[in-house]
N, C-alpha and C positions, 0 to 999 in steps of 0.2 A: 597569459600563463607561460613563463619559462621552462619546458619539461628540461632543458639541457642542464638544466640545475644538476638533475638527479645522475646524471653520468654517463660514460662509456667507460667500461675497462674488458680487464683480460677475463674469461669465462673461469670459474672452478668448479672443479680440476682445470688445470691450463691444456688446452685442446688445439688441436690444429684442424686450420678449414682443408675443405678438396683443392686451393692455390696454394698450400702450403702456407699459410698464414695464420698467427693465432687468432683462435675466434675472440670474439668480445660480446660483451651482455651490456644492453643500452636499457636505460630509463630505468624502468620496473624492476625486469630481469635482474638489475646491477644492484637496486638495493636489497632485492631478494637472497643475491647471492651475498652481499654484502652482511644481511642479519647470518646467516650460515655460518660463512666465515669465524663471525665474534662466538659465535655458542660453539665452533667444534674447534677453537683454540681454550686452550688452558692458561689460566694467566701467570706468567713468567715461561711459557714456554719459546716466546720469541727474547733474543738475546738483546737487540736494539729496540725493544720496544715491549717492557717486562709488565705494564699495569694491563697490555692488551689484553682483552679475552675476558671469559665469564669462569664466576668460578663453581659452576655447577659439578666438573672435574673432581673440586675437593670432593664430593659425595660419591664417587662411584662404590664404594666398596663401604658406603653407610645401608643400615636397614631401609626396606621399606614402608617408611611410618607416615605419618602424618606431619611429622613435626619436619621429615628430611624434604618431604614434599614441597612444605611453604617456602624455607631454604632454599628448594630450587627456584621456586616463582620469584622469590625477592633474587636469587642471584640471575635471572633471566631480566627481569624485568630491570636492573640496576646496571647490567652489561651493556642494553639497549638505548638506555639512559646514557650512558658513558659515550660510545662507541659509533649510535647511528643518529645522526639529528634530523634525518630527512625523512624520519618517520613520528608516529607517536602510536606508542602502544595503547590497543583501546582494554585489550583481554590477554591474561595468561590461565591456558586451561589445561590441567595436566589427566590424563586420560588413561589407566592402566588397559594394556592389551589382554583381550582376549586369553587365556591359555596361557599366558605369557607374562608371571607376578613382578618379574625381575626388568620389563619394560616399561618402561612411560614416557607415554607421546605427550610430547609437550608441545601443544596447540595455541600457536599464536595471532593474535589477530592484531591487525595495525593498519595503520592509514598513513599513506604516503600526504604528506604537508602540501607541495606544490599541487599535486594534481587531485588529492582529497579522495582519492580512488583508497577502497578498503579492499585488505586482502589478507587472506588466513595461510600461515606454513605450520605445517608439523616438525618439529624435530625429535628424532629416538633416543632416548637416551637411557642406558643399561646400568641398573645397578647391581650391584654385587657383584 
């Protein structure tokens, strides 16, 4: 098994270590950060690179329905498809908070390909 597949880059937010170096996210870490990245760009928000991103975005200031929900699951799930191929999405599970109508955690679970190792991120995402 090659884990080098899965990469080394720059940490986000870009961070500096205690040598004054910037940190970097290896293997896991990097596609972890890497699914982040694609869900908290908007697409056409990068100028050289306009299909980037998910377009969950369009919906921030739509109701929260059922119908905006699934919306976001295909625009999660279609980004991921697009964007990371060193994973495969097993689950997209969206989660209203607590006290909280206008959030949804949107609960991802996936499997890294090379190492077959599964693992779940939340991302927040606010409507209205």
């Amino acid at each position: 098994m090659d884990i080098d597949f899965l990469g080394v880059g720059w940490t986000l937010p870009v961070q500096l270590q205690e040598e004054h170096q910037i940190a970097t996210a290896k293997y896991e870490q990097a596609v972890r950060q890497s699914i982040w990245a694609i869900l908290s760009t908007a697409r056409g928000e990068r100028v050289m690179r306009p299909d980037f991103g998910c377009r969950i975005h369009d919906q921030v200031f739509a109701p929260n329905t059922a119908g905006t929900v699934g919306q976001i699951i295909s625009d999660v799930e279609s980004a991921l498809l697009d964007w990371e191929p060193r994973i495969d999405v097993l689950d997209i599970e969206p989660v209203e908070a607590p006290g909280q109508p206008n959030l949804l955690q949107i609960s991802i679970n996936y499997r890294v390909r090379t190492t077959n190792n599964a693992f779940n991120l939340v991302y927040p995402f606010y409507l209205q």
